[in-house]
C-alpha positions as CSV (number, residue, x, y, z in Angstrom):
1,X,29.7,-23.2,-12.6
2,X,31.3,-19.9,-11.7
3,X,30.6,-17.1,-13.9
4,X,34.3,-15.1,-14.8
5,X,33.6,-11.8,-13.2
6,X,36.3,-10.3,-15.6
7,X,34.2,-10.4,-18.3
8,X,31.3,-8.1,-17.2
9,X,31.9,-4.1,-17.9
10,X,30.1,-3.4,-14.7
11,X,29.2,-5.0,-11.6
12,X,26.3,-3.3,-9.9
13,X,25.8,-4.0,-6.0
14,X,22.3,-2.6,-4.9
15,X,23.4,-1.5,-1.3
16,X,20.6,-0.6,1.4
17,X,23.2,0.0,4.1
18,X,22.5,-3.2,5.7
19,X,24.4,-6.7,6.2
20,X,23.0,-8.1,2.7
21,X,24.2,-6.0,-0.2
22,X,27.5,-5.9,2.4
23,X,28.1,-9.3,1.8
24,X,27.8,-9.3,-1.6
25,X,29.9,-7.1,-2.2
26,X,32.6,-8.6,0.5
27,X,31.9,-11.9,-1.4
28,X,32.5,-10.2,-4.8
29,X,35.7,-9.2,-3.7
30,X,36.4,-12.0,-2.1
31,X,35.6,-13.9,-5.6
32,X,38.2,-12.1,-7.7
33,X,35.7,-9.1,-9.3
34,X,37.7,-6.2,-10.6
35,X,37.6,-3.5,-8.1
36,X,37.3,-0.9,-11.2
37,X,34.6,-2.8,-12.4
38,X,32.2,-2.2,-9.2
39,X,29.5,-0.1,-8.6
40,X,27.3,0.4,-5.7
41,X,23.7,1.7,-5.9
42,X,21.3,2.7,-3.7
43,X,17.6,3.6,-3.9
44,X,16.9,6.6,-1.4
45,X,13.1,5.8,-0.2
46,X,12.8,8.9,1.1
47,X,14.2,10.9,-1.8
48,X,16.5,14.2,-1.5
49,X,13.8,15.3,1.3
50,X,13.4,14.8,4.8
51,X,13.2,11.4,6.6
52,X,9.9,10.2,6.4
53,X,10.6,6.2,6.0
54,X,14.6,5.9,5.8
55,X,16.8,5.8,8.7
56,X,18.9,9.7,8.9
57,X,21.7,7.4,9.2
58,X,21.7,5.2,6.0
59,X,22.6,7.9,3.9
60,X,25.6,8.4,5.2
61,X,26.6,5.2,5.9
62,X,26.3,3.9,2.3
63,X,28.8,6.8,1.3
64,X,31.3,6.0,3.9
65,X,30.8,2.1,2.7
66,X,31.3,3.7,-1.2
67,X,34.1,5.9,0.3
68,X,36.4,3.2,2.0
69,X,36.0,0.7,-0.6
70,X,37.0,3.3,-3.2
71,X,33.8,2.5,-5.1
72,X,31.6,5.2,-7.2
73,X,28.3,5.2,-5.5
74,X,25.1,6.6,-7.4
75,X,21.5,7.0,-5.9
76,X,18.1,6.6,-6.9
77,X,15.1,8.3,-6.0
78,X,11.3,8.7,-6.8
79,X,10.3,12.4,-6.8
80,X,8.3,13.1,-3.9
81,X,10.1,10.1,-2.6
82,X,7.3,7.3,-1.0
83,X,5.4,9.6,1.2
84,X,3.9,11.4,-2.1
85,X,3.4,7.7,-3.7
86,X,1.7,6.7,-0.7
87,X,-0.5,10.0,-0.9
88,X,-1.3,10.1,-4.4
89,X,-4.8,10.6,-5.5
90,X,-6.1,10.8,-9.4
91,X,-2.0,11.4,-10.2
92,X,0.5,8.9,-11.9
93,X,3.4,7.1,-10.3
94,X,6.0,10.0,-9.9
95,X,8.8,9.8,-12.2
96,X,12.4,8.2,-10.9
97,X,15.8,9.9,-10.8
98,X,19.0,7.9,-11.4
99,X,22.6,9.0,-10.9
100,X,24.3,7.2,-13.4
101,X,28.6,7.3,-14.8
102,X,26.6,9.6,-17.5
103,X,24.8,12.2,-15.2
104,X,21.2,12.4,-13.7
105,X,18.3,10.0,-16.2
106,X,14.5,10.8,-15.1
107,X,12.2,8.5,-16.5
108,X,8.5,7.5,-16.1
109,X,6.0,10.0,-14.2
110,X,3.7,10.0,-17.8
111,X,1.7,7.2,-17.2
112,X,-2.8,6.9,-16.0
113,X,-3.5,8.2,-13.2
114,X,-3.5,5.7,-10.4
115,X,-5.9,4.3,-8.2
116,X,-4.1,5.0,-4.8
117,X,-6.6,6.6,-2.5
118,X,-9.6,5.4,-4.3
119,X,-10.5,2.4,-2.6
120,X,-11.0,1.8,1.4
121,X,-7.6,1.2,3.3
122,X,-8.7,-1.8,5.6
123,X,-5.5,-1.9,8.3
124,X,-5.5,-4.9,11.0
125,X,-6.7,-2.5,14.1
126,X,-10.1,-2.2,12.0
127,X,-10.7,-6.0,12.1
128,X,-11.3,-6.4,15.7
């Protein structure tokens, strides 16, 4: 069965900047999906700041892939982006940021405070 791409509102396409989310989209496409339909996403690990886990050129390359495809692009990011997450001690999971068609949603960020930091991290190096 072949679902009839016309009759969805939106298509989302989670892009990373790598061969994966390419291809769906190129398959999309390929499949008949209304160009005006599409919408690529993309969750920035690293946030609005400075690389820490992302590569400097994913960034970029997502909005050039957005850009030549004629396609709105909108971002997501965790305040204080993965470093803080990883970092975190007696704090809750930072809230997210979304760029949506309607502007910039934050949600979460109100939740217990987590447990990050409060048990031993045991890495593989330690084990021998």
């Amino acid at each position: 069965m072949t679902p009839d791409l016309t009759s969805y509102d939106s298509i989302i396409v989670a892009v990373a900047g790598g061969k994966d989310g390419t291809a769906c989209l190129l398959a999309l496409l390929e499949a008949g999906a209304p160009k005006d339909r599409l919408e690529l996403w993309h969750h920035e690990v690293d946030g609005q700041g400075p690389s820490f886990m992302d590569w400097p050129s994913t960034s970029p390359y997502v909005s050039a892939l957005a850009q030549d495809f004629g396609l709105p692009l909108y971002r997501s990011w965790r305040e204080g982006a993965f470093e803080r997450e990883m970092l975190r001690n007696a704090a809750p999971t930072a809230p997210v940021l979304f760029e949506s068609p309607e502007g910039l949603i934050r949600v979460g960020g109100e939740g217990p405070n987590g447990t990050r930091l409060r048990f031993p991290q045991v890495s593989a190096s330690l084990m021998t």
